[in-house]
C-alpha positions in Angstrom: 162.8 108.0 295.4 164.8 105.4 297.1 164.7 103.2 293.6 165.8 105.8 291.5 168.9 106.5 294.5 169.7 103.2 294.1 169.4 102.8 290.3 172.2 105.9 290.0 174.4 103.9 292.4 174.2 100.9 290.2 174.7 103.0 287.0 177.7 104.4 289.1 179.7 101.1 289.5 179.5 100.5 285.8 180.5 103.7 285.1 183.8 103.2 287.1 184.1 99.7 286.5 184.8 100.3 282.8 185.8 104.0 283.0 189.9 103.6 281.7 188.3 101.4 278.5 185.9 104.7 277.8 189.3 107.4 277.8 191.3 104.4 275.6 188.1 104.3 273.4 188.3 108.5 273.2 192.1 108.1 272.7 191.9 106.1 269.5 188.9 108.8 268.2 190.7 111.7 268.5 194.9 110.3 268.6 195.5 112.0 271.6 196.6 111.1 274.8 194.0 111.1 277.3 194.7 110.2 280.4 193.4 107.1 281.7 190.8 108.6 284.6 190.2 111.7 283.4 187.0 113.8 283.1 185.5 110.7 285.0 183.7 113.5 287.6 181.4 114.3 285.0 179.9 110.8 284.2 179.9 110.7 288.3 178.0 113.6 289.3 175.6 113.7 285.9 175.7 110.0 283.8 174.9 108.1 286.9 171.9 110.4 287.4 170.4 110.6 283.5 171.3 106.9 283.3 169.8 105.8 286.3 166.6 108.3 285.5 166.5 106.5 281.7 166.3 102.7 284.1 164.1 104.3 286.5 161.3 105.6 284.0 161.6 102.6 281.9 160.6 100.4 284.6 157.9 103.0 285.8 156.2 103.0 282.2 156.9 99.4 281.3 153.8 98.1 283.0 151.4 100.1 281.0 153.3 99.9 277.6 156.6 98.5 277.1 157.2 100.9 274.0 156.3 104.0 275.4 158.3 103.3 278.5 161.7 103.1 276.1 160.8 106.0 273.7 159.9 108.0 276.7 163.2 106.9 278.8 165.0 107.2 275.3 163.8 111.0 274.9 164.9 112.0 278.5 168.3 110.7 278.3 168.9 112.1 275.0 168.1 115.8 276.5 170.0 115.0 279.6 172.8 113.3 278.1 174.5 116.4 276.2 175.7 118.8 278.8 177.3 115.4 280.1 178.9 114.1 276.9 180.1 117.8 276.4 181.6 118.3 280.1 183.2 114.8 279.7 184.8 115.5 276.6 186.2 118.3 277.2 187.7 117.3 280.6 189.2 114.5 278.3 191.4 116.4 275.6 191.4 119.2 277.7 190.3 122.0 275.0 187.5 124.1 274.1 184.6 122.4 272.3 182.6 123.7 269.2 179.2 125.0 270.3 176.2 122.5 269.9 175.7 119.1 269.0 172.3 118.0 270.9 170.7 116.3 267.9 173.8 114.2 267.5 173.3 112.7 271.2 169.7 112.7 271.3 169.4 110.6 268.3 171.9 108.7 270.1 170.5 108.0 272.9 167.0 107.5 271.5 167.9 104.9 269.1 170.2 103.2 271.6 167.4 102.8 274.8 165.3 101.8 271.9 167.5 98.6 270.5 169.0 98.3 274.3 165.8 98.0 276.3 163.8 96.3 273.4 166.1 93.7 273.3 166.6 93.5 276.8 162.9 93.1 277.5 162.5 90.4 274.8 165.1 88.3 275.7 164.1 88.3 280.2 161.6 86.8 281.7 159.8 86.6 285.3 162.1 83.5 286.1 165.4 85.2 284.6 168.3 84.5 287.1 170.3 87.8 288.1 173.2 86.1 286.1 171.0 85.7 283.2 169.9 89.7 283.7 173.8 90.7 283.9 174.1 89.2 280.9 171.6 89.6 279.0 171.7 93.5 279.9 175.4 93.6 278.9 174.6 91.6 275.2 171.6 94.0 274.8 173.6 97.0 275.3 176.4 95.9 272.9 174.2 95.8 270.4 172.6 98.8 270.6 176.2 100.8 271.1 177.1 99.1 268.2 174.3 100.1 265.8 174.2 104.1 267.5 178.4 104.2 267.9 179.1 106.3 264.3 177.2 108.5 266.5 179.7 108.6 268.9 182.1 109.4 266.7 180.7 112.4 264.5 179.8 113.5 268.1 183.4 113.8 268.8 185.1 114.8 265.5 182.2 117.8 265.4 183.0 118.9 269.0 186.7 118.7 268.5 187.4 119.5 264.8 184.2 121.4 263.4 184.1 118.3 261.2 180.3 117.7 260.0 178.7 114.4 260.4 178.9 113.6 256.5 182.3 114.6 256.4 183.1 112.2 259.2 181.0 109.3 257.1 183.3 110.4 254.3 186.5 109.4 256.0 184.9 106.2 256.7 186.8 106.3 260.3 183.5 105.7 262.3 184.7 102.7 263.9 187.6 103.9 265.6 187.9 103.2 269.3 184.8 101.0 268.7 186.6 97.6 270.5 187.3 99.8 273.6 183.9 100.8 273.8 182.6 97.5 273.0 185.0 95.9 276.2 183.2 99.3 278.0 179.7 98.7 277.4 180.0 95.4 278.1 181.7 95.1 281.6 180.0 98.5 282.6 176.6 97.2 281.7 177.2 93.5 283.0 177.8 95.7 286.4 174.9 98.0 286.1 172.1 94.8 285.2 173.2 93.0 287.8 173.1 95.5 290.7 169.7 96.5 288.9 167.9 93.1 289.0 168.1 93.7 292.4 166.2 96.6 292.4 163.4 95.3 289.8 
């Protein structure tokens, strides 16, 4: 219990370390103005908790299979992570959402742990520095947001607009925000990996 405490604090600090790039990243997807701290409550009280749980079972499972640890940490988030990505949102641009949405995230969040953690777990070793972790966790995390992010984005134009995924892959607009969100994963995460070598 104490590990998976301290593995939502960590998740915490890179949540409000990078926080004003994620509202800038929201901005640019939906051309409003979004204030720069707000709906951060949300990732507070619930991301730091699914995020730290998605750390906390991969590093339970890891030892008896590496792969099952990620799908299974993978699965967990991606059920957790909706009511969050909804809440924080809608706190965001400040509207009422469009009912449903969970496969969009789950897929999300599956195929993200999966690249994220994969990577992540290829690229350490026993004798990885703390440094090397941080950075390492933050390059491993880029690449998987990068790969999953038109995710994020048909997440938000459905929630918003009613606009289906394949219209949104129509409009070829999938990218937008991504730089923000690239600047985001990568400073959150350099915080997160770092505070979390200390734990593993």
């Amino acid at each position: 219990m104490k590990d998976l405490v301290l593995r939502c604090l960590a998740c915490n600090a890179g949540i409000v370390s990078s926080y004003p790039l994620e509202t800038l990243k929201v901005s640019q997807q939906t051309n409003k103005d979004v204030k720069m701290m707000a709906g951060i409550q949300a990732p507070i009280i619930f991301s730091s908790f699914t995020n730290g749980l998605r750390f906390h079972i991969y590093s339970l499972f890891k030892r008896y299979s590496v792969i099952f640890a990620i799908i299974l940490a993978g699965s967990v988030s991606g059920i957790l992570e909706f009511p969050y990505q909804s809440t924080k949102l809608k706190l965001q641009v400040n509207t009422t959402l469009v009912p449903g949405g969970q496969s969009i995230i789950f897929f999300k969040e599956l195929f993200g742990t999966f690249i994220h953690f994969s990577i992540f777990n290829f690229l350490t070793s026993q004798n990885s520095s703390d440094l090397q972790i941080s950075l390492y966790g933050a390059l491993s995390a880029v690449i998987g947001m990068t790969i999953v992010y038109p995710y994020d984005t048909i997440f938000v134009n459905y929630k918003i607009n009613n606009i289906q995924p394949i219209q949104t892959l129509k409009q070829k607009k999938i990218w937008k925000g991504y730089f923000f969100n690239l600047l985001r994963t990568f400073v959150g995460y350099s915080v997160t990996m770092f505070l979390q070598s200390k734990i593993w």
